[in-house]
C-alpha positions as CSV (number, residue, x, y, z in Angstrom):
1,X,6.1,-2.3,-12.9
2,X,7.7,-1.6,-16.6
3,X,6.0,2.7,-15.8
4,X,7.5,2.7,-12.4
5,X,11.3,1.6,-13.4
6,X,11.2,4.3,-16.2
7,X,9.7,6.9,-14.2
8,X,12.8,5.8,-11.6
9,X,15.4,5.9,-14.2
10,X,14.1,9.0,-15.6
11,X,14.0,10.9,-12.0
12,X,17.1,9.0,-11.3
13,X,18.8,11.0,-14.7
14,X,17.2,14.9,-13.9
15,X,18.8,14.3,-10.4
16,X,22.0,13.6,-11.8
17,X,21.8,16.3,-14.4
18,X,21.3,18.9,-11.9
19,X,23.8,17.8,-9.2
20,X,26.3,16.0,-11.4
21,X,26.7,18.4,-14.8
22,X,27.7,22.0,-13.3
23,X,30.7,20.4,-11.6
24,X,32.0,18.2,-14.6
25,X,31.1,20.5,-17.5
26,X,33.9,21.7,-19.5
27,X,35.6,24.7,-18.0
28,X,34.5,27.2,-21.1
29,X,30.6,26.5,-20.3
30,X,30.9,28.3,-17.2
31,X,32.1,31.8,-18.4
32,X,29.9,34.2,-20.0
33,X,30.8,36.8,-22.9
34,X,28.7,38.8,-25.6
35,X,30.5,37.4,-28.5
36,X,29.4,34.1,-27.7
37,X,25.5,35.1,-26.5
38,X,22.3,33.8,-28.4
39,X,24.3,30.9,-29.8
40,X,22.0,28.4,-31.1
41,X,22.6,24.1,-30.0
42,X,26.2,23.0,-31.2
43,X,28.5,20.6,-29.6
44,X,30.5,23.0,-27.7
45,X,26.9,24.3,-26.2
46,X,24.6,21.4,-26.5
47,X,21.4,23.3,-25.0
48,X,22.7,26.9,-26.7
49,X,23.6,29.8,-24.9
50,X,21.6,33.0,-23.4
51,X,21.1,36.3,-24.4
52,X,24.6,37.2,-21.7
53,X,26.5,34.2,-22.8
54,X,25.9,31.5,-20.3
55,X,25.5,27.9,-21.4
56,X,22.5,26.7,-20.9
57,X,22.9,23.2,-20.2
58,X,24.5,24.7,-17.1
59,X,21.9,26.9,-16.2
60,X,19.4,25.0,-16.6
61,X,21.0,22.3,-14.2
62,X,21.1,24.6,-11.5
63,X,17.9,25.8,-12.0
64,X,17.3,22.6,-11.5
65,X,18.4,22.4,-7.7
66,X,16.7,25.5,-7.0
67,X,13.2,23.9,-8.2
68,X,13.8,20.6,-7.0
69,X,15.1,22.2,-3.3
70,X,12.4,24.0,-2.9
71,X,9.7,21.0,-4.4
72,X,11.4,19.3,-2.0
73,X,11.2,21.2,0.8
74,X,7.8,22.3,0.5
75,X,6.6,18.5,0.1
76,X,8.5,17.3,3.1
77,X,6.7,20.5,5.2
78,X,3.3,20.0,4.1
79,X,3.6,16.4,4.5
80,X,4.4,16.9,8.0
81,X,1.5,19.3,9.0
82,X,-0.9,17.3,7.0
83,X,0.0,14.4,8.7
84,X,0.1,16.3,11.9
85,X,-3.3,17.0,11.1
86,X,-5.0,14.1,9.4
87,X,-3.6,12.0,12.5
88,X,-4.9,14.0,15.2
89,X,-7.9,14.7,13.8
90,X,-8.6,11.0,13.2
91,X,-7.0,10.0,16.8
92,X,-8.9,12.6,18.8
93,X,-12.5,12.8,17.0
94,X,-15.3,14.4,17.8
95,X,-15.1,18.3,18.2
96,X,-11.5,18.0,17.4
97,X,-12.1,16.9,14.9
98,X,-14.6,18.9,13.3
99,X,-12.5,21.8,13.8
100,X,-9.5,20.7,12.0
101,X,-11.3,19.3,9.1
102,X,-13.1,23.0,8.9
103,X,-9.7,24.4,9.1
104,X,-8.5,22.4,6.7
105,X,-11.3,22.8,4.2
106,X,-11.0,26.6,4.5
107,X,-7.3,26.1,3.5
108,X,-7.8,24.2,0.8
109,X,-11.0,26.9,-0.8
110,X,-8.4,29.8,-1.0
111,X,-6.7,29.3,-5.0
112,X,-3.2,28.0,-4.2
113,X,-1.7,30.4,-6.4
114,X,-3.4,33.3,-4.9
115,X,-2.4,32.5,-1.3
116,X,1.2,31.7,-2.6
117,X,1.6,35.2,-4.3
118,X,0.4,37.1,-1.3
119,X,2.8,35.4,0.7
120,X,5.6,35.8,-1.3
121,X,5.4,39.2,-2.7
122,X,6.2,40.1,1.7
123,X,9.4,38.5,0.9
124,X,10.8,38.6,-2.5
125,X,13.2,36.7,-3.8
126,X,13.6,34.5,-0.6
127,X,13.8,30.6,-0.3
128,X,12.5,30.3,2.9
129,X,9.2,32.3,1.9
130,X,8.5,30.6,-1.4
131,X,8.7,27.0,0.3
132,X,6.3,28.0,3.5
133,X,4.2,29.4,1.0
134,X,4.2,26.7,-0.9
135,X,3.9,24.2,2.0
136,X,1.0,26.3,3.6
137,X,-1.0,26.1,0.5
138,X,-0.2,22.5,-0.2
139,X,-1.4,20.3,3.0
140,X,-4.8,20.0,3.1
141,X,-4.8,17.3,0.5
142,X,-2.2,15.4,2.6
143,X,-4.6,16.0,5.7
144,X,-7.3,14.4,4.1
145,X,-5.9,11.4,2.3
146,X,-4.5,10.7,6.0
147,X,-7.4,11.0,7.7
148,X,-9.2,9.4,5.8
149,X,-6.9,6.1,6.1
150,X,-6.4,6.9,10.3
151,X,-10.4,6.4,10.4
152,X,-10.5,3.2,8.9
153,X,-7.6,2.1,11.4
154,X,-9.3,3.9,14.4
155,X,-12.7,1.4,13.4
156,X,-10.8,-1.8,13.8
157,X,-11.5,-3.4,17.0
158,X,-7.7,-3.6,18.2
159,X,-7.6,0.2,18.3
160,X,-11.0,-0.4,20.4
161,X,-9.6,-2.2,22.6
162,X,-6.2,0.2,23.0
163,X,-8.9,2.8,24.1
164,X,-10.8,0.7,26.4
165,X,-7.5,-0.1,28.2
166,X,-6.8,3.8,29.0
167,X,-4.6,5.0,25.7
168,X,-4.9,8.9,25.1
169,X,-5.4,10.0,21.6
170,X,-1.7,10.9,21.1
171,X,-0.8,7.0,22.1
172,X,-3.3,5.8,19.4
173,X,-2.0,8.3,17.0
174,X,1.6,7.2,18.1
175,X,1.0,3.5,18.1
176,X,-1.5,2.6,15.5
177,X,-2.7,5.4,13.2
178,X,1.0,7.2,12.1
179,X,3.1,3.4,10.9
180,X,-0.4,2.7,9.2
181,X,-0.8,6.0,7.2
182,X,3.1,6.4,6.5
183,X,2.7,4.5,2.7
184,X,-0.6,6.5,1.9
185,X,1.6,10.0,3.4
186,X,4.4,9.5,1.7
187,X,2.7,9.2,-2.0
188,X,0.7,12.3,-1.1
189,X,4.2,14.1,-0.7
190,X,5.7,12.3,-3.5
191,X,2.8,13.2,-6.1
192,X,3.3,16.5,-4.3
193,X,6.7,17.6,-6.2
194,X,5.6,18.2,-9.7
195,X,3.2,20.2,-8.6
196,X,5.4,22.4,-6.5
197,X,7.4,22.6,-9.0
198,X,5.1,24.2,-11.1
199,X,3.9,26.2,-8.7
200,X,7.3,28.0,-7.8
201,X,8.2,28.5,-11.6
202,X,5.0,29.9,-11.8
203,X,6.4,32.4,-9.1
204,X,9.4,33.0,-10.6
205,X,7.9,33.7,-14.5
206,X,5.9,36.0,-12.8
207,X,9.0,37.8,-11.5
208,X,8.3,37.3,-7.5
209,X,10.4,34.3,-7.1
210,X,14.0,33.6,-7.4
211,X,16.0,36.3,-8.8
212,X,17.9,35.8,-12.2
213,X,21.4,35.2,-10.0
214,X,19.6,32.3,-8.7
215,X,17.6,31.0,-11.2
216,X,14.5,28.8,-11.2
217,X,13.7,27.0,-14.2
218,X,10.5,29.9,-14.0
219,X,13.0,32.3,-14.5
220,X,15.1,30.8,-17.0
221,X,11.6,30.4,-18.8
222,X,10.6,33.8,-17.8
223,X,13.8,35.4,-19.1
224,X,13.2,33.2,-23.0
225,X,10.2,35.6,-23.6
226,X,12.2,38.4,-25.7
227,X,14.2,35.4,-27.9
228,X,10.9,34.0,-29.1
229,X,10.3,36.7,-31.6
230,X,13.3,36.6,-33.2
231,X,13.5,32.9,-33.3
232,X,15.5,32.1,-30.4
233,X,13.8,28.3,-29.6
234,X,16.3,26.6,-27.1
235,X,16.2,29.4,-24.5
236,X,12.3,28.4,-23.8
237,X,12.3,24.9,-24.7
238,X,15.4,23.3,-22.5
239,X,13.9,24.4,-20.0
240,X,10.3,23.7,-20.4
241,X,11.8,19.7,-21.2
242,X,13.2,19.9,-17.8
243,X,9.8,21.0,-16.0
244,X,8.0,18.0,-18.1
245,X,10.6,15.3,-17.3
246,X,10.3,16.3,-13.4
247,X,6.4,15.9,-13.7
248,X,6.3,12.5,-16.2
249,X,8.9,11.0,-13.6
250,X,7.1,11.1,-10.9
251,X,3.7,10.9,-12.2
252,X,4.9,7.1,-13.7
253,X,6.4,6.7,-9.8
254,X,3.5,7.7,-8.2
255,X,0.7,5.1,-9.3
256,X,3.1,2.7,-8.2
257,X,3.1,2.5,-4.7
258,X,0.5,-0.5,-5.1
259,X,-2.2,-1.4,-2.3
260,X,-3.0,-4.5,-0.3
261,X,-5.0,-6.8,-2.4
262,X,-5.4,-10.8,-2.3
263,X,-3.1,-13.2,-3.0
264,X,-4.0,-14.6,-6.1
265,X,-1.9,-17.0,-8.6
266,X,1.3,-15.5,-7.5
267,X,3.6,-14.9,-4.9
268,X,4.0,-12.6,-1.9
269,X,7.5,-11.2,-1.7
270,X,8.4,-9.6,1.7
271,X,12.2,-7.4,1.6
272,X,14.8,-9.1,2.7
273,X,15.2,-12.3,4.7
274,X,14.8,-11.7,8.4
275,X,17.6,-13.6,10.1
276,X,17.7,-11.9,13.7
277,X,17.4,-7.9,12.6
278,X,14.4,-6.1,14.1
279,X,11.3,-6.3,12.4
280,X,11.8,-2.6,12.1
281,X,14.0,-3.1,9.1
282,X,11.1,-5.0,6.4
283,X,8.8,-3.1,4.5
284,X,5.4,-3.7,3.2
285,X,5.5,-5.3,-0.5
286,X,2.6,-5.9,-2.8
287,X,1.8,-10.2,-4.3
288,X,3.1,-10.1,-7.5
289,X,3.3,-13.2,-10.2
290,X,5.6,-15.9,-9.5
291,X,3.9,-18.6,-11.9
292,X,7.7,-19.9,-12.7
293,X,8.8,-21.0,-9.8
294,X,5.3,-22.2,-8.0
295,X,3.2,-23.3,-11.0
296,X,5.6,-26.4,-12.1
297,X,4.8,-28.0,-8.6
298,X,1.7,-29.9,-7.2
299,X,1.7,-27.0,-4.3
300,X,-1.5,-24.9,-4.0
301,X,0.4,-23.1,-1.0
302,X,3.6,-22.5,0.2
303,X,4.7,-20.5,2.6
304,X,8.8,-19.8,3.6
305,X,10.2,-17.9,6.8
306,X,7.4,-15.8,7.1
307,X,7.5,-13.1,9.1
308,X,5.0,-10.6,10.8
309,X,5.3,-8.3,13.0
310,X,3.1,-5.5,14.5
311,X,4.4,-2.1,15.9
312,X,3.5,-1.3,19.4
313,X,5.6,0.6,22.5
314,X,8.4,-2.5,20.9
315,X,8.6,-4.8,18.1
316,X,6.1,-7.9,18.3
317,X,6.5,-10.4,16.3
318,X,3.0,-12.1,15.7
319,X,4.6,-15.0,13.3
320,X,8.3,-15.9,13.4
321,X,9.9,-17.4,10.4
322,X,6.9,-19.6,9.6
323,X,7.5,-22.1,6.8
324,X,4.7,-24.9,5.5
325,X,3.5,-26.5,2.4
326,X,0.4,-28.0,1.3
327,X,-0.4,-29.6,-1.7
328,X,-4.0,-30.3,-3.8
329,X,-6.5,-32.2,-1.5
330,X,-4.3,-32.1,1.3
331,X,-5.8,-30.7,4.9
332,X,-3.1,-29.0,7.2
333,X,-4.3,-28.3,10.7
334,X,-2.4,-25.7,12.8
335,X,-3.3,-26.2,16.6
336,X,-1.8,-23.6,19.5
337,X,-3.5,-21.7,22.4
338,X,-4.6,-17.9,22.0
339,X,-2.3,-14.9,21.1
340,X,0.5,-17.7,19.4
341,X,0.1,-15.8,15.8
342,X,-2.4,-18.8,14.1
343,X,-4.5,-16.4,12.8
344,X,-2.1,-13.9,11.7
345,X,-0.4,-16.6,9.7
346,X,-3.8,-17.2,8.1
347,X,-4.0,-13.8,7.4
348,X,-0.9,-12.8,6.0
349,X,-1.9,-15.8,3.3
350,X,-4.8,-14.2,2.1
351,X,-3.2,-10.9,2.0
352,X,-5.1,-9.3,5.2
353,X,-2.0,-7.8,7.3
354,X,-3.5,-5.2,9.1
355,X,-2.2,-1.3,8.4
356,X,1.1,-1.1,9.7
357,X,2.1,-4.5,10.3
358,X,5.6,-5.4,8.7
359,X,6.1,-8.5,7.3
360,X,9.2,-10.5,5.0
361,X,9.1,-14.0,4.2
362,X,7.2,-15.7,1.1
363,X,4.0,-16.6,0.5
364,X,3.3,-18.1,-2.7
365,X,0.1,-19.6,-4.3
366,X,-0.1,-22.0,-7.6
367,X,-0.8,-20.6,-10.9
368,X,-4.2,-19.6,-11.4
369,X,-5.1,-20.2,-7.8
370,X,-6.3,-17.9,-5.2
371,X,-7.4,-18.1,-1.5
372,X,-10.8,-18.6,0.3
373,X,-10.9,-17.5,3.7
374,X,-13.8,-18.5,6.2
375,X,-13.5,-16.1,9.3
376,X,-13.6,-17.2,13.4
377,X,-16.2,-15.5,13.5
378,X,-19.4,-16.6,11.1
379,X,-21.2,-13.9,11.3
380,X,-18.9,-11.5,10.1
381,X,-18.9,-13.0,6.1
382,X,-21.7,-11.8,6.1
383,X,-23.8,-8.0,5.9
384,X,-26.6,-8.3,8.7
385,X,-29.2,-6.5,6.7
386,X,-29.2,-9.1,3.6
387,X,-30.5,-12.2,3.0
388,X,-27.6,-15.2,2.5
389,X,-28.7,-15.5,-1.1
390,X,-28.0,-12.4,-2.3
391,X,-24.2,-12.4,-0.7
392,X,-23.7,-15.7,-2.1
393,X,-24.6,-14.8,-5.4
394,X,-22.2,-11.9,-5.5
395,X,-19.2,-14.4,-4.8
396,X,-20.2,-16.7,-7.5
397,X,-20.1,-13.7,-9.9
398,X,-16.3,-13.4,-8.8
399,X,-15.7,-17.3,-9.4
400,X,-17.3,-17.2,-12.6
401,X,-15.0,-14.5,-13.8
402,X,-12.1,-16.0,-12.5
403,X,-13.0,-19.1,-14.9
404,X,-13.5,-17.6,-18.0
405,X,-16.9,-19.6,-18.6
406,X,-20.3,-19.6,-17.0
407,X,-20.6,-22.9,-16.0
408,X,-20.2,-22.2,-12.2
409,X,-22.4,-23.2,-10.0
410,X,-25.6,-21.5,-8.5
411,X,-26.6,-21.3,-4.9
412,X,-28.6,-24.1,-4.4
413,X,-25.5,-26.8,-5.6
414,X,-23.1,-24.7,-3.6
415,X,-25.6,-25.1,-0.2
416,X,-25.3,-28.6,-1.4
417,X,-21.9,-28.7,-1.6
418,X,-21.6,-28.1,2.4
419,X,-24.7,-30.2,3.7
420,X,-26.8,-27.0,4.6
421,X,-30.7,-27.2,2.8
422,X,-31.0,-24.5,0.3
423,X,-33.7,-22.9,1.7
424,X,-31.9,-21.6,4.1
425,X,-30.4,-19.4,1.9
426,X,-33.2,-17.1,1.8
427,X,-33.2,-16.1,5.7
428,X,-30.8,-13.6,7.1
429,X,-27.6,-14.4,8.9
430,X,-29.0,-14.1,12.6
431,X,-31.8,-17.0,11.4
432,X,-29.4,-19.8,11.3
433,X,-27.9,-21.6,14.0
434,X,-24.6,-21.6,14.8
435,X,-23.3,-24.6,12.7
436,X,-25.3,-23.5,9.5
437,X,-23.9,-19.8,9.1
438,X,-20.6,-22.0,10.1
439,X,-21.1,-24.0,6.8
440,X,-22.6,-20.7,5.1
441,X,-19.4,-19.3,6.1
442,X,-17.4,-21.9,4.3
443,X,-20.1,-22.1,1.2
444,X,-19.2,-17.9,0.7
445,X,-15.6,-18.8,1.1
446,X,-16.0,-21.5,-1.8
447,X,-18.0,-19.3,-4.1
448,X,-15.4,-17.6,-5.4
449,X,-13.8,-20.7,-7.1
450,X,-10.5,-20.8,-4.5
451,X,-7.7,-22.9,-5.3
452,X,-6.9,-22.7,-1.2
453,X,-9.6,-23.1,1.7
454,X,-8.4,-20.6,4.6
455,X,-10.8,-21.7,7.9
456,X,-9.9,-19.8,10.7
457,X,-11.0,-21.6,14.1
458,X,-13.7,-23.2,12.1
459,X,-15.4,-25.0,15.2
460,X,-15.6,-21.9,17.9
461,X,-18.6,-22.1,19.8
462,X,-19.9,-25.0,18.7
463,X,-20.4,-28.5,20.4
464,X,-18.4,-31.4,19.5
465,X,-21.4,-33.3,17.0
466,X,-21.3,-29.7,15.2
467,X,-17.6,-29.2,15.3
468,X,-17.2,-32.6,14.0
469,X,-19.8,-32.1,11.2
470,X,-18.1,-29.0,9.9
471,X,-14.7,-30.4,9.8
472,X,-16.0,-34.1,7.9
473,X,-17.3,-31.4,5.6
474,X,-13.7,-29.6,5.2
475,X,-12.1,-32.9,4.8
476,X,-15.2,-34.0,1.9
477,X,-14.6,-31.0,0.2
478,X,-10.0,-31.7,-0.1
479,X,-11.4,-35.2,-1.4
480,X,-13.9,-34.0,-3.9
481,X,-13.3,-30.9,-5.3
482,X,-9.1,-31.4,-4.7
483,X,-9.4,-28.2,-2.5
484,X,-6.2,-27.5,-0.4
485,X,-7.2,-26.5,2.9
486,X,-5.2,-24.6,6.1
487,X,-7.2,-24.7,9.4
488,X,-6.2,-23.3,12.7
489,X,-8.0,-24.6,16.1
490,X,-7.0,-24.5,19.7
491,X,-7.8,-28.3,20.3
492,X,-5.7,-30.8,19.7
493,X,-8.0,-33.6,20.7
494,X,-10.9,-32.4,18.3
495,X,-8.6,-32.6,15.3
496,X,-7.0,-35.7,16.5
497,X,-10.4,-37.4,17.1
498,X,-11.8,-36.2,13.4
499,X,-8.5,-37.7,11.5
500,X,-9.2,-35.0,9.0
501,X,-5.8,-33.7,8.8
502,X,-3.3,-35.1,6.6
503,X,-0.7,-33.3,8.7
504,X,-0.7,-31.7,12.2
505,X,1.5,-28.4,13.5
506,X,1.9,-26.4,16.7
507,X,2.2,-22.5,16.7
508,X,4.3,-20.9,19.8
509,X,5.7,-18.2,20.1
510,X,4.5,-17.0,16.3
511,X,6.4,-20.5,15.6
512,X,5.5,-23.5,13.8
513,X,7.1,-27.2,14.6
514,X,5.3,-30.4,13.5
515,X,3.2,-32.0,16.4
516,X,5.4,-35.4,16.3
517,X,8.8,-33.3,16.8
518,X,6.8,-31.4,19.9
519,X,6.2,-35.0,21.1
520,X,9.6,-36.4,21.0
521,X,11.1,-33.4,22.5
């Protein structure tokens, strides 16, 4: 956080040096005359003067805009066709494809600075030319960083089912693969700038970029070469400082733009509040600390006016304004029919909105504590090919680091823990009967030493003994092990009938009211 605000208020200042100085600077620094040429740093000239006379804190701000135009320009260009590619390629697959990614890859073998030359020799001295140039050369790395996200998002099942329904490539593209690789697009074209802008001084030291009327900060360091002999210094080294501050900026910017990762002793933060704007108007945030203002309460969870919302022809919102607390050793049970947001709310808890969804709202977990989550379906906490012990093992390695000590426990105590006979842990998923990979489920959930118990639709698919077993475990383990769990179900009956939740809500709508407040209304 500390790199990205200096990297921020260090682009913030060569941006305001460039646009800001040539227009206030003291009327003398603009003229030029041979008695006051080669004139080392005083007050009246802080940066020195050149071998005609002109100041060079001036010069070097516009050469400033030049390089920072044409950065600029170039980034936005090859961020567009590499996005134009990455996204089709990864929408349309296949020969497609193949034949873009070949494309790209014989791009990206010719030497940037080889290419860029050739083009711009044909047109010396032109804007337009150096930026093409520069953007032609420049967008198979944004191609493949986007592709490479689209095919992760053309995997998930939702796309699946967009193409079962009759979408064309350019709908997918439009619909689920562009909002999802915006963030990882946008870095590309930010990290994108220093390196153009070394690329076009490049040009202009070279003498086939901008001319000296309309210098670059190439030129400026182009023209410094004669000075150096003689002991002229501040000609070269101005401009040079510029060129490094440009790159430093943005390289501290860059690493930045954070990814998704699990909630874990901290808070979620999500823009602004949502009131009734469009969902259109939040952006994506990363969970950061907020020890002070969670940590002082008995609250393993808390969740305020959460929003989120997924792009599609519209707006939808999946959860809308959810709010809900629950304390240590406390069992919440959220109950609502299909497609009502349950399991988006659960997911937006542990950190797991998909690509592209917007969210805002709060989601905040107690100090030290992080989240457990036990899927709808069983089968998928686990790898197929792999025997349960193995998987297991690899979550208590997490917990353990997460305490600090070693004293965790192994895989038979945490079989144990959920009723299931150890021995079972030595078969592979598809050897288990439904209920047992259900309580295998919650036992890889628990492994990593969660502070929060996240059971989505914990009792599909089985019968009501089963269903009734697994929950009488969830509500053993609150007791015990002071484990604060959220559980979303579609049956209000089987949670009623178990009595294992301390508190009961409905979800409508992507909205949450308490079960009693449904009832009196």
């Amino acid at each position: 956080m500390r790199d990205r605000v200096v990297g921020g208020v260090m682009l913030v200042a060569v941006v305001a040096f460039a646009l800001v100085w040539p227009a206030i600077a003291p009327a003398g620094m603009a003229s030029s005359g041979y008695l006051s040429a080669d004139l080392s740093p005083t007050w009246a000239h802080p940066m020195g003067t050149d071998g005609l006379g002109h100041d060079l804190s001036v010069r070097v701000a516009q050469a400033l805009r030049v390089s920072l135009a044409v950065a600029a320009g170039a980034a936005v260009l090859a961020g567009v066709l590499g996005v134009a590619v990455g996204a089709g390629a990864a929408a349309c697959g296949g020969r497609v494809d193949a034949a873009l990614m070949r494309c790209t890859d014989a791009v990206a073998a010719v030497p940037h600075l080889l290419a860029t030359v050739v083009v711009v020799a044909l047109f010396r001295g032109s804007l337009a030319a150096i930026v093409v140039a520069l953007a032609l050369t420049h967008w198979p790395a944004v191609a493949r960083v986007v592709r490479a996200e689209a095919q992760q998002i053309m995997a998930s099942q939702y796309v699946a089912a967009s193409r079962v329904a009759g979408a064309s490539p350019l709908q997918l593209a439009r619909w689920h693969v562009l909002p999802a690789v915006v963030g990882q697009a946008g870095l590309a074209m930010v990290l994108m700038v220093p390196h153009a802008v070394w690329h076009e001084s490049t040009l202009s030291f070279l003498g086939i970029g901008m001319p000296p009327e309309r210098p670059s900060l190439g030129t400026l360091v182009a023209l410094s070469q004669s000075g150096l002999l003689i002991g002229r210094w501040w000609p070269l080294a101005f401009p040079t400082a510029a060129l490094i501050a440009v790159t430093v900026a943005v390289a501290l910017l860059g690493p930045g733009s954070g990814r998704r990762g699990a909630v874990r002793g901290g808070a979620l933060r999500r823009g602004a509040p949502v009131g009734d704007h469009d969902p259109g108007d939040h952006h994506r945030d990363d969970h950061h600390r907020d020890d002070d203002e969670v940590g002082a309460s008995r609250a393993s969870l808390t969740v305020d006016d959460l929003v989120v919302a997924h792009r599609a022809p519209g707006s939808v919102r999946a959860v809308d304004g959810a709010s809900l607390r629950i304390e240590t050793g406390r069992v919440v049970a959220i109950i609502g029919p299909s497609g009502a947001g349950k399991s988006s709310l659960l997911d937006a808890c542990a950190g797991m909105t998909p690509a592209g969804a917007i969210t805002a709202g709060r989601v905040a977990l107690g100090s030290g504590g992080s989240t457990g989550h036990v899927p709808q379906s069983a089968a998928a906490a686990f790898t197929p090919t792999r025997h349960l012990r193995g998987q297991l093992e690899e979550g208590l390695a997490v917990g353990r680091r997460g305490r600090g000590d070693r004293r965790a426990p192994d895989v038979d105590a945490l079989c144990r823990l959920v009723r299931v006979n150890p021995t079972l842990a030595d078969r592979y998923p598809h050897q288990l009967s439904g209920g047992q990979l259900r309580r295998m489920a919650i036992a890889a959930a628990l492994s990593t030493n969660p502070a929060v118990l996240l059971a989505d639709e914990p009792t599909t698919g089985l019968d009501a003994d089963l269903a009734l077993a697994v929950l009488t475990t969830l509500r053993r383990l609150a007791d015990d092990t002071g484990l604060a769990v959220l559980l979303v179900a579609h049956d209000h009956a089987t949670i009623a009938e178990s009595g294992v939740a301390d508190e009961v809500l409905e979800m409508r709508g992507g909205r949450l009211r308490p079960v009693a407040e449904l009832v009196s209304s």
